[in-house]
Every structure is written in C-alpha cells, then in structure tokens.
VMD Tcl script that draws the C-alpha trace (Angstrom):
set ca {
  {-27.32 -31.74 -18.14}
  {-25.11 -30.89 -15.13}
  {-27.42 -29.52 -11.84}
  {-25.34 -26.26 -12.58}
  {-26.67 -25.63 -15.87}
  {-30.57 -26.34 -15.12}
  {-31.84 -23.30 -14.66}
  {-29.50 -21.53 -16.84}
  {-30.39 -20.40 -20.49}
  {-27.88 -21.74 -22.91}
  {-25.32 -20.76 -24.62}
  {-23.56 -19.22 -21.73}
  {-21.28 -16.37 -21.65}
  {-17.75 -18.08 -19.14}
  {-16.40 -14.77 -17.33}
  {-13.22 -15.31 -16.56}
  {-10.71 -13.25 -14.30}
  {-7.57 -13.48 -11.89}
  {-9.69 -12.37 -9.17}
  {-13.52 -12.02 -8.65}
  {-14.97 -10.20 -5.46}
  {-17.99 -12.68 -4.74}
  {-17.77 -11.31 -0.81}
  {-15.93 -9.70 1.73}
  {-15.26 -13.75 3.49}
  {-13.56 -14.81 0.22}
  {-10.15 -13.26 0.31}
  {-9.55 -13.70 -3.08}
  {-8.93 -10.02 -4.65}
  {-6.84 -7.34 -4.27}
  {-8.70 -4.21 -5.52}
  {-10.45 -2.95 -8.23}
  {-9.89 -5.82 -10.95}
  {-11.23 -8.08 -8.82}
  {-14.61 -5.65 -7.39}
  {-15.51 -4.96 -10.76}
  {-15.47 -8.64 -11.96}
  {-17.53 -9.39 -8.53}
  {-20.01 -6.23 -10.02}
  {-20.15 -8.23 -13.45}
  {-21.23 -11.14 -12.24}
  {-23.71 -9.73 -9.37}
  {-25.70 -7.96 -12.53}
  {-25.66 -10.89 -14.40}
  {-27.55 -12.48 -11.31}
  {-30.21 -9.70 -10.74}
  {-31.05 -10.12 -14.67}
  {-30.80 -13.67 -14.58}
  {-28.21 -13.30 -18.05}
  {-26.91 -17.00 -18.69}
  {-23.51 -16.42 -17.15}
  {-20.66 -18.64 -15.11}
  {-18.02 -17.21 -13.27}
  {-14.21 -18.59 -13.50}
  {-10.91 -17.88 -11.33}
  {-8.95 -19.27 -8.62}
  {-8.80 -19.17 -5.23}
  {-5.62 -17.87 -3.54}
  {-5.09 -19.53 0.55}
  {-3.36 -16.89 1.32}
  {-5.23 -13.49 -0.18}
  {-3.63 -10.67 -1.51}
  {-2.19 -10.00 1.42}
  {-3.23 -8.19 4.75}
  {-1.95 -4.84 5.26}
  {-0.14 -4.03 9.02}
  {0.93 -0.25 9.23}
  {3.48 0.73 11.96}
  {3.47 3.69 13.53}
  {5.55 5.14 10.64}
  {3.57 4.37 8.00}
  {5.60 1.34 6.91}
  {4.00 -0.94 5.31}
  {3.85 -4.78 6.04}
  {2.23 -7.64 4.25}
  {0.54 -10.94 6.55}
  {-1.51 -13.73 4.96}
  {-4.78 -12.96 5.04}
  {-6.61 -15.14 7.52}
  {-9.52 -16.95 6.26}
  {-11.48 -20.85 5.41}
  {-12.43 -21.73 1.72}
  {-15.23 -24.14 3.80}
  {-16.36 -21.72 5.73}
  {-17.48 -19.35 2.45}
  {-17.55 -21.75 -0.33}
  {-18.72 -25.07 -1.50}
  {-16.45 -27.95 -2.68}
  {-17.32 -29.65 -5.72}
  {-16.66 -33.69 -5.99}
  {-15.17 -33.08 -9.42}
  {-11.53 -32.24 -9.99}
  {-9.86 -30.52 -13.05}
  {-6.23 -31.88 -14.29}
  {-4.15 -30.25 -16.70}
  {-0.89 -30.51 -17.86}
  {1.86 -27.03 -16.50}
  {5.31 -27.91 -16.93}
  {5.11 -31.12 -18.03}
  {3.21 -32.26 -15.25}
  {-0.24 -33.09 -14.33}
  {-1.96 -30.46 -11.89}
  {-4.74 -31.33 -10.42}
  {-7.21 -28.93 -9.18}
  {-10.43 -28.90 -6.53}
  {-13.15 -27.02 -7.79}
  {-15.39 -24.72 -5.28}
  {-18.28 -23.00 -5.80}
  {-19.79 -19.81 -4.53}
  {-23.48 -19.11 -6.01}
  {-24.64 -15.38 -6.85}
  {-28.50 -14.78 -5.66}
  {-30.17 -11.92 -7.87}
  {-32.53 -9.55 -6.48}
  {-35.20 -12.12 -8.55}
  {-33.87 -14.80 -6.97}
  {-31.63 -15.66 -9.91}
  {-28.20 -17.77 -9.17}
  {-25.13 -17.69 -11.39}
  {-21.95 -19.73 -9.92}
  {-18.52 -18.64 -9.46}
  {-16.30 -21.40 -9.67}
  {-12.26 -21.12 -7.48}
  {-9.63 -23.48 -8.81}
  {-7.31 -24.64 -6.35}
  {-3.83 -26.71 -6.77}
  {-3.30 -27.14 -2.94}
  {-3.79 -30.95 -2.88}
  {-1.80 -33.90 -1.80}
  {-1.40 -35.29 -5.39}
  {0.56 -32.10 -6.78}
  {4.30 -31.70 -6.09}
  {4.90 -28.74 -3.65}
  {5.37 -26.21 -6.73}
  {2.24 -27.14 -8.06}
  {0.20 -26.92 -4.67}
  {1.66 -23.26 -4.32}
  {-0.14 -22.07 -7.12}
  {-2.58 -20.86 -5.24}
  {-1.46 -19.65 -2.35}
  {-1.16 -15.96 -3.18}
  {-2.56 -13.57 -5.62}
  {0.19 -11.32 -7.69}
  {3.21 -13.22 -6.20}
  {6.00 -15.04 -7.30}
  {8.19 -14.89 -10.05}
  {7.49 -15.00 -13.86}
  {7.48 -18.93 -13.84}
  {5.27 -18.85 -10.89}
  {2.65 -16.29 -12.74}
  {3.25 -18.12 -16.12}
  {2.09 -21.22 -14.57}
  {-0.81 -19.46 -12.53}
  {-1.96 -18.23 -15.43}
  {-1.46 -21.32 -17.29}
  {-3.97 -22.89 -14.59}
  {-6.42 -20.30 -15.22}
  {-6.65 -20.21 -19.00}
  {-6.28 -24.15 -19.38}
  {-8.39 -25.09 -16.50}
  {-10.95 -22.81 -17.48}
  {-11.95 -25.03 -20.59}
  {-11.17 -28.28 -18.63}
  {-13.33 -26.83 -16.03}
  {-16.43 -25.95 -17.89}
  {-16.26 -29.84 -20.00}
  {-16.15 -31.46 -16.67}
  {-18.96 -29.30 -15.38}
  {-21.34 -30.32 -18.37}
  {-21.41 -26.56 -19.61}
  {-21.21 -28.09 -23.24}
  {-22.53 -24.97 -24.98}
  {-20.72 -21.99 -23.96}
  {-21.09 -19.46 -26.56}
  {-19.05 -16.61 -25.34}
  {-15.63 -16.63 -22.96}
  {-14.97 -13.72 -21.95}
  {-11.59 -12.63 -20.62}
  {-11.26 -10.43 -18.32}
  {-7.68 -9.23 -19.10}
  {-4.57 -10.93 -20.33}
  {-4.17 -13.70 -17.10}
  {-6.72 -15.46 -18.78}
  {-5.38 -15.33 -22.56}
  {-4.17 -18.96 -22.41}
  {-7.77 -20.09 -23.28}
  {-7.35 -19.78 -26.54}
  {-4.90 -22.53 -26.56}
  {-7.39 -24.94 -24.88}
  {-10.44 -24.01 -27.15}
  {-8.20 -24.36 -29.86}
  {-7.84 -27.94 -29.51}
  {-11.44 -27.93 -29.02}
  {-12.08 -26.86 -32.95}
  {-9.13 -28.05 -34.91}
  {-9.88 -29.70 -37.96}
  {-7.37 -32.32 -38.10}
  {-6.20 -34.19 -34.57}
  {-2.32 -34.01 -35.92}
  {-0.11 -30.80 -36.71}
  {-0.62 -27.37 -36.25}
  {-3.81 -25.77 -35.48}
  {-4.67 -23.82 -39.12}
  {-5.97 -19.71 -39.50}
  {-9.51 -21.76 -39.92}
  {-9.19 -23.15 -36.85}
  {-8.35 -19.68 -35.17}
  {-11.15 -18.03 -36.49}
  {-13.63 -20.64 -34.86}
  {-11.83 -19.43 -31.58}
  {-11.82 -15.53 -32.34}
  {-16.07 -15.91 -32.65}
  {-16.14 -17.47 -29.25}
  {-13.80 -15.18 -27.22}
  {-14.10 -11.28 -26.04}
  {-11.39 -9.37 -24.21}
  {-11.38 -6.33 -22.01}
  {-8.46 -4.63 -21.24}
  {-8.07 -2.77 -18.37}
  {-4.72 -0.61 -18.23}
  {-3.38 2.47 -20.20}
  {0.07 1.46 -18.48}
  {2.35 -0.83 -20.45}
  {4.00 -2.40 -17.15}
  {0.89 -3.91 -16.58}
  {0.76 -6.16 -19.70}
  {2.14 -9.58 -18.53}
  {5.15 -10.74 -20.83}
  {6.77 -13.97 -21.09}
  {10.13 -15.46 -22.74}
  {9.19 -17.81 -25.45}
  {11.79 -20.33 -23.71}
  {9.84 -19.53 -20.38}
  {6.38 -20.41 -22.03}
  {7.93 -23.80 -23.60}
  {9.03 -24.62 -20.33}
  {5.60 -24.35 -18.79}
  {3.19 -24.64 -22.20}
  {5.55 -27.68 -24.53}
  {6.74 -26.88 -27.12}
  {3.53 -28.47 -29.27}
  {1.56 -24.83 -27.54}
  {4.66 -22.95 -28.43}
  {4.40 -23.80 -31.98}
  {0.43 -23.26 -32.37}
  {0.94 -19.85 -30.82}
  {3.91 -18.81 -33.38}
  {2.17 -20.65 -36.21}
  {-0.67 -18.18 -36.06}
  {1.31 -15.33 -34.97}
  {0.27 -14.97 -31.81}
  {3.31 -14.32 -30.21}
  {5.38 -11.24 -30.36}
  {9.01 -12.08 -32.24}
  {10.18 -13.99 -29.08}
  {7.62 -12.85 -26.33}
  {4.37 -14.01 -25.44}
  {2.22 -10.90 -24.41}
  {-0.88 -12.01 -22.69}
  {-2.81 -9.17 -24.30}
  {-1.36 -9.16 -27.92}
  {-2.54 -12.82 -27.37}
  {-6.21 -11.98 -26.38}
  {-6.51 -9.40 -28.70}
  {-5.28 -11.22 -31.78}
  {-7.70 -13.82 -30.50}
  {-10.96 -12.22 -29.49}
  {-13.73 -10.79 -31.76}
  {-14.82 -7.88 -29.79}
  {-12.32 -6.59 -27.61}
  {-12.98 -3.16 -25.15}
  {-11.34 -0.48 -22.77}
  {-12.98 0.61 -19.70}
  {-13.76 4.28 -20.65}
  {-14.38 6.42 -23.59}
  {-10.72 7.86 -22.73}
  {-9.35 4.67 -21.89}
  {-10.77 3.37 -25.72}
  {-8.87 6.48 -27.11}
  {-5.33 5.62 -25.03}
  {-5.70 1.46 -25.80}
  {-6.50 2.40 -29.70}
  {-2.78 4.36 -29.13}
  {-0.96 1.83 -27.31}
  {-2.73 -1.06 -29.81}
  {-3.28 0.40 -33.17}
  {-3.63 -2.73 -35.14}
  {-7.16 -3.58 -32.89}
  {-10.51 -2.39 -32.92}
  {-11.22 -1.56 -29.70}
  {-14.59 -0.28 -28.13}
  {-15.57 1.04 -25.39}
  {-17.62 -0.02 -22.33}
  {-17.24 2.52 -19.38}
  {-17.19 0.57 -16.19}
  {-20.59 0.27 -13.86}
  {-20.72 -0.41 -10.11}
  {-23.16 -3.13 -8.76}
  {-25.95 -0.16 -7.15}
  {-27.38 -2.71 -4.48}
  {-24.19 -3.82 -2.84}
  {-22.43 -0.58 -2.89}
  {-25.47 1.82 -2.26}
  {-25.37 2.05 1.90}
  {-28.17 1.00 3.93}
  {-29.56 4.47 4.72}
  {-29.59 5.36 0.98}
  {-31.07 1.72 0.50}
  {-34.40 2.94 2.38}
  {-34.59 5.98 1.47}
  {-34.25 4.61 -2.46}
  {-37.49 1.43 -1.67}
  {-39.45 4.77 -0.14}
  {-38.82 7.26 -3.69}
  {-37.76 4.49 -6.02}
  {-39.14 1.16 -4.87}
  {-38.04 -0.36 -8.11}
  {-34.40 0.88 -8.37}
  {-32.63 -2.70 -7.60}
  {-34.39 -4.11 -10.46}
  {-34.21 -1.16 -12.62}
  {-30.99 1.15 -11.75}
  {-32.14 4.00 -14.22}
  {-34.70 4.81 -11.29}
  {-32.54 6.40 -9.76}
  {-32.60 9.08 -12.42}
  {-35.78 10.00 -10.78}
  {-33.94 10.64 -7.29}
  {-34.01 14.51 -8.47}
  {-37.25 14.62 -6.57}
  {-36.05 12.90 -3.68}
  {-36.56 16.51 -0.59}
  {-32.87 17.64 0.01}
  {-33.65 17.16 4.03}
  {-33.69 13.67 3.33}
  {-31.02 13.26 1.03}
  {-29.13 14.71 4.39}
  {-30.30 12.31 6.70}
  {-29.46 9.86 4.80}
  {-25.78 10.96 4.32}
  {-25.72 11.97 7.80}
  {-26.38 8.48 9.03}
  {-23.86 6.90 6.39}
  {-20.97 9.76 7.89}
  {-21.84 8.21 11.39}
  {-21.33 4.72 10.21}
  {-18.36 5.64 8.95}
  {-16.95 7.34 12.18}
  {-17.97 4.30 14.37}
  {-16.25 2.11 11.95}
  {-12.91 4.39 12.18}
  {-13.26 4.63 15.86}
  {-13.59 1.21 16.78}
  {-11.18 0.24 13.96}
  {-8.49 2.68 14.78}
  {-9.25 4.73 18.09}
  {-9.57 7.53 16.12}
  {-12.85 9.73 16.83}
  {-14.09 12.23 13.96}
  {-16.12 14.63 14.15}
  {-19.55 14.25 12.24}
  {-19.82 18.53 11.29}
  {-16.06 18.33 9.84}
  {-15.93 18.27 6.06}
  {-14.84 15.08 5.22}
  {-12.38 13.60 2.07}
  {-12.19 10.31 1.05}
  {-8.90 9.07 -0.60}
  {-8.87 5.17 -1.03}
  {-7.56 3.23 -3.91}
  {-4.25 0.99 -5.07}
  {-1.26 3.29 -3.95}
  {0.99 3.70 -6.13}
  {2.89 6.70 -8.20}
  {0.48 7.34 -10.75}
  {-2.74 7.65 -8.32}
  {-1.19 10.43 -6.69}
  {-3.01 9.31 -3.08}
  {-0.64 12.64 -1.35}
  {-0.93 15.13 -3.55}
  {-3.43 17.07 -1.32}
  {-0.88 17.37 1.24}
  {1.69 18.85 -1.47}
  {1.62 21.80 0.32}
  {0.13 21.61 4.39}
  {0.40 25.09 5.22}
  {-1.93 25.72 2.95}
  {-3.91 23.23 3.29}
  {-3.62 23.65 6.86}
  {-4.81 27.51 6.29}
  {-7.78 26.35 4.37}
  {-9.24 24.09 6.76}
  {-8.81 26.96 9.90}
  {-10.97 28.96 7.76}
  {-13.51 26.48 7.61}
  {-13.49 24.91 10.98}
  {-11.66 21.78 9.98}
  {-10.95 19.12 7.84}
  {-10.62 15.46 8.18}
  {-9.10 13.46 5.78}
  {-9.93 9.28 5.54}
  {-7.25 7.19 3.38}
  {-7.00 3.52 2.41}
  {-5.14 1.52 -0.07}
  {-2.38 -0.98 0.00}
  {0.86 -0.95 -2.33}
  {1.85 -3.90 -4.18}
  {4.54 -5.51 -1.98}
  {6.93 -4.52 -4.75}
  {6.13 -1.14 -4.84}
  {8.30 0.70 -2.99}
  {7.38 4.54 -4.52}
  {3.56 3.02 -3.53}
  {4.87 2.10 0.18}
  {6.55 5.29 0.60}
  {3.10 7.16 -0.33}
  {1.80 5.47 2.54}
  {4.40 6.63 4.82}
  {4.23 10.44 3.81}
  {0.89 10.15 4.79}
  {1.03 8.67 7.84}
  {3.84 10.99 8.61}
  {1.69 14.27 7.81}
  {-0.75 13.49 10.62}
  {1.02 15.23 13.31}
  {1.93 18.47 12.23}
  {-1.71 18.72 10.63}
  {-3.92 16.99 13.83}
  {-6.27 19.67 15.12}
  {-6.68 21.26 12.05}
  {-6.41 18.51 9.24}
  {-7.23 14.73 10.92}
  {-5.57 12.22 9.00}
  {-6.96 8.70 9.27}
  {-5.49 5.81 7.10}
  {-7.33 2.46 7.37}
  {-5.52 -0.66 7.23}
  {-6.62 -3.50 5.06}
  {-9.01 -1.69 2.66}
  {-11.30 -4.33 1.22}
  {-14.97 -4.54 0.13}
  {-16.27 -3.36 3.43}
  {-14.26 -0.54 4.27}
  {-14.77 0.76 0.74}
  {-18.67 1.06 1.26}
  {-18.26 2.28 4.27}
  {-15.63 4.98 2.75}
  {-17.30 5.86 -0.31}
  {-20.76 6.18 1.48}
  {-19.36 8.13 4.69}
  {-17.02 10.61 2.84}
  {-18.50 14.42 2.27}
  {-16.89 14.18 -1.32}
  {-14.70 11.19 -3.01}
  {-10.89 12.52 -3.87}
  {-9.33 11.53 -7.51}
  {-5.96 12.53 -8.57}
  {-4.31 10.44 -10.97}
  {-1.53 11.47 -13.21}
  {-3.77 11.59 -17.02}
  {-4.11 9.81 -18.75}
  {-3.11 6.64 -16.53}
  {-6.52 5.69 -15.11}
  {-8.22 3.54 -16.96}
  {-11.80 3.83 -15.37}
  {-11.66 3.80 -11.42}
  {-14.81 2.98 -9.80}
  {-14.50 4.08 -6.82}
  {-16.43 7.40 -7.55}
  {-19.01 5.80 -8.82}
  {-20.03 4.25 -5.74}
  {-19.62 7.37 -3.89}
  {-22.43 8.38 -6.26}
  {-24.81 5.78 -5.29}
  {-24.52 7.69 -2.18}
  {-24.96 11.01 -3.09}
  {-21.16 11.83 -2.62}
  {-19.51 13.95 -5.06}
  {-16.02 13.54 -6.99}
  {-13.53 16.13 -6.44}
  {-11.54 14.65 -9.59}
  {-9.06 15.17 -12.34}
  {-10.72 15.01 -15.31}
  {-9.41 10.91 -16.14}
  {-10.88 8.19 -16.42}
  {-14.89 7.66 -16.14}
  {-15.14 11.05 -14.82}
  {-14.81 12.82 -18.31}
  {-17.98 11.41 -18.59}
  {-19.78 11.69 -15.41}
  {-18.60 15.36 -14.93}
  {-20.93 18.36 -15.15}
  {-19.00 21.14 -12.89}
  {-20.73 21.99 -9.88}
  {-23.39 19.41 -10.42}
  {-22.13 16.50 -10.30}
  {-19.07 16.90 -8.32}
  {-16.02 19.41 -9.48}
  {-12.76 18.92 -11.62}
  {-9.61 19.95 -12.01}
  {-8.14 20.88 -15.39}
  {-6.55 17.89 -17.45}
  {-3.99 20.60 -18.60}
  {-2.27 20.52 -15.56}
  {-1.48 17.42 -16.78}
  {1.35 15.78 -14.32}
  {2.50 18.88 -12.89}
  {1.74 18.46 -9.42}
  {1.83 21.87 -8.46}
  {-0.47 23.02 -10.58}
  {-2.81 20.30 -9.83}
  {-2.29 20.88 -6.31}
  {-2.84 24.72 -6.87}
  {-6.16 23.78 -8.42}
  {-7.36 20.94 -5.96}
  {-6.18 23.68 -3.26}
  {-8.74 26.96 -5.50}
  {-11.57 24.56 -5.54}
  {-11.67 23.54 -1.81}
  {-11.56 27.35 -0.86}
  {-13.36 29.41 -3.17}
  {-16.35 26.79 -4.19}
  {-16.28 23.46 -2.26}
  {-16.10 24.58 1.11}
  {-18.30 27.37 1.22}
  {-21.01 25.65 -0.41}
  {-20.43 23.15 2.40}
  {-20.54 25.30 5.43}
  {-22.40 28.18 4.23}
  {-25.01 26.91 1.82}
  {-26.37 23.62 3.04}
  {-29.24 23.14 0.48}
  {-26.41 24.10 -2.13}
  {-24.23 21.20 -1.65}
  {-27.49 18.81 -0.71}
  {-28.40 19.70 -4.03}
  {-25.28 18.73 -5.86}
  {-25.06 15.48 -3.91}
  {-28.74 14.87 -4.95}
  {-28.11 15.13 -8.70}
  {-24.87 12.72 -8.19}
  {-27.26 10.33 -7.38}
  {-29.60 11.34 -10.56}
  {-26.99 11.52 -12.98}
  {-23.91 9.54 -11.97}
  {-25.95 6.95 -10.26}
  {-28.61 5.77 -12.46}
  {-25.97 5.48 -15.57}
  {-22.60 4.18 -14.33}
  {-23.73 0.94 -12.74}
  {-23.21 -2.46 -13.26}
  {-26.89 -2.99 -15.15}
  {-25.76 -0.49 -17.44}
  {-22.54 -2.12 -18.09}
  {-23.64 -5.99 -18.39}
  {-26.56 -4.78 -21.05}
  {-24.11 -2.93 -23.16}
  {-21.65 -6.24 -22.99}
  {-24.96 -8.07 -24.09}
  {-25.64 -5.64 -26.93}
  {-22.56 -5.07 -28.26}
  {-19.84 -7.83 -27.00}
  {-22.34 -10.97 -26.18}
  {-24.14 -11.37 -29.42}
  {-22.69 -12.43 -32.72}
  {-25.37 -10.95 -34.76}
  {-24.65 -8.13 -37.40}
  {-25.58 -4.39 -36.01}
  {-28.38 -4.50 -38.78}
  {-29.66 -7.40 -37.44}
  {-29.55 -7.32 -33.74}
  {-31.66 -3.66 -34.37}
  {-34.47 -6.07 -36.31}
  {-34.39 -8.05 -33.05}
  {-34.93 -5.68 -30.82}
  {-37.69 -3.89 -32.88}
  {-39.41 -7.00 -32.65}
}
mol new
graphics top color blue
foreach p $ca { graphics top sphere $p radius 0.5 }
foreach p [lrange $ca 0 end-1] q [lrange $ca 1 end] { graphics top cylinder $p $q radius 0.2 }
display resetview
C-alpha cells in the first residue's frame, strides 16, 4: 500500500474541489468555495475520518487585489512558491485534454488534526516542460480564461482526479465527492473504471456502479454560476468517444454539457448548503432529490486566539468536541469582553499597520467582507449617509471595516468597491470607512473576530449559505443579517444577533430603512448604554451559533447521511449498537 494510505482507514471518501484553502501561504482560492473545502478537510483531520483531498494548484492565485485611491479596482498575480508551502511528489499524472497528453506534477500539503491525525491534499499542476504552452497555462490562474481554457481546467481536475488517486495506490476509494460542478468530469474517468465490456458505449449498468460511488454538493441558487459547455466545445477537448458516453446516458442537456446536470444525474446523494438553499436547488432542479447540509466553519482555525484561551480555561475540550461550546452560556460576561476587547485591538493594529488607518477601540464597529458583487449588496448601508451619518453622531461614532474582491469580470462588483471607497470622505469623523485590500484567510479572522457585529445583506434568496457569520460567532460577534442563507437557521432575534425582514425582499430601501431602525432603536443602545446587554447576546452567539454551525457538525452529517451506503433502517441498527 502507498505510504499515503498507511495510516488511513479504507475505503476513503476523495474530496474534490476547484479550490481548497489548506493555508494562508498556498494562494490557491479565491473565497468562500475554496475556505469551506479547506474547513471540510481540517474536520476530517481532527476526527481522523478516512479522507484525501483533490484540486489544483493555480501559479498565479486568484489574483491580488490593488485599490487606487478611487476605489478602482486592479488585479496582480499573487506572489508566492509552491516549494516553499508544499511538497512535490516523484509521481506524475498524464491524461489526455484535447487530444493531447498533459502531464501533471503532483504536490502535497498534509492536514494535522488536533489528535495528531493527517489527511493529504493533493495540487495538480500542468506547468512543466513536457506540455505545450496551452497546456502548462492550465494552472496558472484560478477562474480565468475562456470557456476552452475552463473546459480543459476542469477536464484536468475531473480526469486527473481518478488518474491521480490509481497512481497514488488509493485502490479503494469508496466515496468521491464533488464539490460542485468543476469536478463533474469524474464520472467519465470512473466510468471506464466499471464498464462491463472494454468496447462501445458505457451501458445504464455501468452508470449505476458510478452513481453509488459519487456525491455532489451544490453550492449556488444563481443559474450564472452553473458552468455550461457547447457539445462541439466538449468534443474538442473530451473526443468524441466521451461525447458519446455522456449523450448515450443522457447526461448532457440537448446540445450542452452542464457540469451540474452532469453531477447530479450522476451522484447518489446530492445536497445544498442550507435548509433554504435545499428549498431554492429543489426549484431550480426539480427532477433531483436534494438534501440538505447547512455549511459549518472549522471552530479552531477561525476561533481567535483570545477566545482560544478563554475556551481551554471554560471548555478545555471544545477542539475535540465543538458542541462544548454550547456550554459557553456560563462563561462571566466580563470575560467574554476581554476577550473581544483584545480581538477588536488585533484588529485595529492589523488595519493600522496595513492601511495607516487608526480606529478607535470604544467606536461601534461593522464588519462587511465577502465576494462583491450585485447580489451581496456590500453598500447598501450607505444607501442613505445622512442618515446614517445622523445615527452614528448620536452614538459617538461608527466605523465601518470592508473587504472583498470582484471577479475581474465584474464590473457592477468593481463599481461596489468604488462607491465605497468614495463614501469615506464625506462620512470621516463621523462614519470611518476602512476597506482592506486582498481579503484572504487572515484578514477574515482577523475581521470576523475584531468586528462589534458581522453585516449580511444579500438580495434573498441568492445566498446559498455564507459562512462568514459563522465565524464571527466563534467569536462572540453577532449577525446583523437578512434573513438568507444559514441565518434562517441560526437566528433567534436579539439573541443571537438581529434580522431584517425577508419581505423587504430586494427593495433596497426598505431594507436599508430596516438595517437603518435596528442600528438606532435596538443595536446601538444596547451597545453604548447597556454593556452586560450586548455581552450577553454575544455570549449566547457563541452558545448557540457556535457549538452547531461548525465544520464537526457538518463532516458528521456528510458521514451519516452522504458517506455511507447503508439503508436509513440500517445505519440506525449500527449506531444502536
């Protein structure tokens, strides 16, 4: 057996995604895909679950994010060394894109537990001397290119996956699981893998061998985000011998190969993100049974270090067992303000060496950080800046901390950012805006741990999960949130956090309005005026939001209900024993 595969308990479940967040060194994701894959894994670690990691490895990031003094957006490679965060494997990985051979290094970067427990995350990587100069440019950047170039990308995950795992000895994997469409291309692979007879087309037998080994989760409400390819485009890059297996067993769409019609057609357990984000998918797909598995957070890397000790002093179990944290209702409120006191600093000496900025540690302080683009809604709490600006007078100030980059092809994203940016003037004194360039894995625990309260207004019912809150939680930070996405379920007004009205729907002035009511009439005074109030609200974020949407949570649920291939009647004898 390969050294990988020692210490592992077989059959494996292969995670595969576009991006996985192993570390803020390995510039390999963009956002929250990517961070919640990274989460996946890092539980699988702490409970030592027989799991592998899959994706590839992109030379030059996402991108890094330069704002002007405008607010303008620009994009610059992002400036890091594969050797200097990950290991290179001897073995390489060739597959055939375009009627070509790619060939493909294989690094590693290994996944400690809290137990001590290691699960790999392999990177593939076409930049080699024996591809042709499309092939090497595969992975060079994450989201770019044109449809050929994600086609083939995609091509290198799915494919190489299967290649990857054979070479690697991991001979008995029982479960792949895909982590959205980019990876859908599997099937194709493990499809040759089970067919019955070594000539023609792969048969509905053959497919259903396939379908027990693969799960899917899909992770957008918004139909521009399901990748879709030209048949001609995908016998270009896929022969026409893939072509025909994937119309023989209608797994193509008329003329169109959508990645996610693909994975679902192909997967036997497929979920959303959310309970709300299950009801939206069951909408958009109505032919699939989809569940639901709300997303989790990994609690030890995104809980901050002052929140970390004061957890091993109340909880000194809580890394191994995140439903400790339930238990943080009995944590005194002074030190559940000490705590968040010391994370606000952090945060401030972070923005002040970063930026030049200096905020002020007694200033109520929002955090707004996530992907901008339209549907997030990043602005809307500067809709209206008199008021805003009236509000914040009356309570001695208000400093607002915003981070996010927009896809390079998002212009209505870019110009977010620059209304922003632009605000800060007229506002400074009264309202401090601060955006942060380059918001990756480090600024976001920095963010979500420093804030006073966590910001959320996305147009319903476009946000799948978000996760961002939930690591605010960790820290005792409350949401301030429309009611979409994970926080239908993590939101009990005034306890938890407070939310604004789904019937305001996508009227931003009446979300505004309400944003606007709460800050005034509840949020803030609690704040300034009742200290032990608003310590006790951040306390039971902690006990409630916490201890259930984390990344344990998650990965047992996945094991439960997505991993095994035992009958609901039967799995319950199991567990009974």
């Amino acid at each position: 057996m390969n050294a990988d595969t020692r210490t592992m308990t077989e059959p494996l479940v292969a995670y595969i995604s576009m991006e996985i967040a192993v570390s803020p060194a390995v510039a390999t994701y963009s956002g929250g895909l990517g961070v919640l894959a990274g989460d996946v894994v890092r539980a699988a670690a702490d409970a030592a679950y027989p799991m592998v990691g899959v994706t590839l490895l992109y030379h030059d990031g996402y991108f890094r994010q330069r704002l002007d003094a405008a607010g303008a957006q620009h994009e610059e490679p992002q400036d890091w060394r594969p050797a200097d965060a990950l290991e290179q494997l001897p073995q390489v990985v060739t597959i055939p894109i375009a009627g070509r051979p790619v060939h493909a290094t294989v690094w590693r970067y290994t996944i400690a537990g809290v137990d001590g427990a290691k699960v790999p995350v392999y990177f593939l990587d076409s930049d080699r001397a024996d591809n042709d100069e499309a092939a090497r440019h595969l992975t060079t950047s994450l989201y770019g290119g044109d449809a050929l170039y994600r086609l083939e990308q995609e091509a290198l995950l799915g494919l190489g996956t299967v290649e990857l795992l054979r070479t690697l000895g991991y001979n008995r994997i029982g479960t792949y699981h895909m982590n959205e469409g980019h990876s859908a291309l599997l099937v194709l692979a493990l499809l040759d893998q089970v067919r019955t007879s070594p000539h023609g087309v792969p048969t509905g037998d053959d497919l259903a061998r396939v379908r027990e080994r693969c799960v899917f989760t899909t992770h957008t409400p918004v139909p521009a985000g399901h990748d879709c390819f030209g048949l001609d485009l995908a016998t270009d890059v896929l022969g026409p011998e893939r072509v025909a297996t994937l119309r023989a067993l209608d797994l193509t769409d008329h003329d169109v190969l959508n990645m996610t019609h693909l994975a679902l057609r192909a997967s036997r357990f497929t979920n959303a993100v959310a309970m709300k984000h299950g009801e939206v998918s069951r909408a958009m797909f109505p032919d699939a049974d989809i569940h639901a598995i709300t997303n989790g957070v990994h609690s030890g890397t995104w809980t901050s270090k002052p929140f970390q000790s004061l957890f091993d002093e109340h909880l000194p179990g809580w890394r191994r067992d995140n439903w400790q944290l339930r238990q943080a209702i009995g944590i005194p409120l002074h030190e559940i303000g000490d705590a968040h006191a010391a994370a606000k600093q952090t945060l401030i000496d972070r923005v002040a060496h970063t930026t030049g900025k200096l905020l002020d540690p007694k200033r109520f302080t929002i955090g707004i950080a996530r992907r901008a683009t339209a549907y997030k809604r990043n602005d809307l709490i500067l809709r209206d800046p008199e008021r805003l600006a009236a509000i914040a007078k009356k309570f001695g100030g208000i400093q607002l901390v915003f981070g996010g980059k927009a896809h390079p092809r998002d212009w209505d994203g870019k110009a977010m950012i620059k209304h922003i940016v632009g605000s800060a003037p007229a506002l400074a004194g009264t309202v401090d805006i601060v955006y942060v360039e380059n918001y990756d894995m480090t600024w976001g625990a920095a963010l979500t741990a420093g804030a006073d309260i966590w910001l959320n207004t996305p147009r319903p019912p476009n946000e799948a999960s978000g996760t961002s809150g939930m690591k605010a939680a960790l820290n005792g930070v409350p949401s301030l949130s429309v009611m979409d996405g994970w926080w239908i379920e993590g939101a009990i007004d005034g306890v938890t956090g407070w939310s604004v009205d789904a019937e305001t729907g996508n009227d931003d002035a009446r979300t505004a309005d309400a944003l606007y009511s709460l800050l005034e009439h509840t949020i803030l005074p609690s704040y300034t005026q009742d200290r032990f109030r608003y310590l006790a609200t951040m306390r039971a974020t902690i006990a409630f939001n916490g201890s259930h949407f984390n990344a344990q949570r998650m990965l047992a649920q996945y094991a439960l209900e997505a991993y095994t291939t035992t009958e609901p009647t039967e799995r319950a004898e199991r567990l009974a024993g």
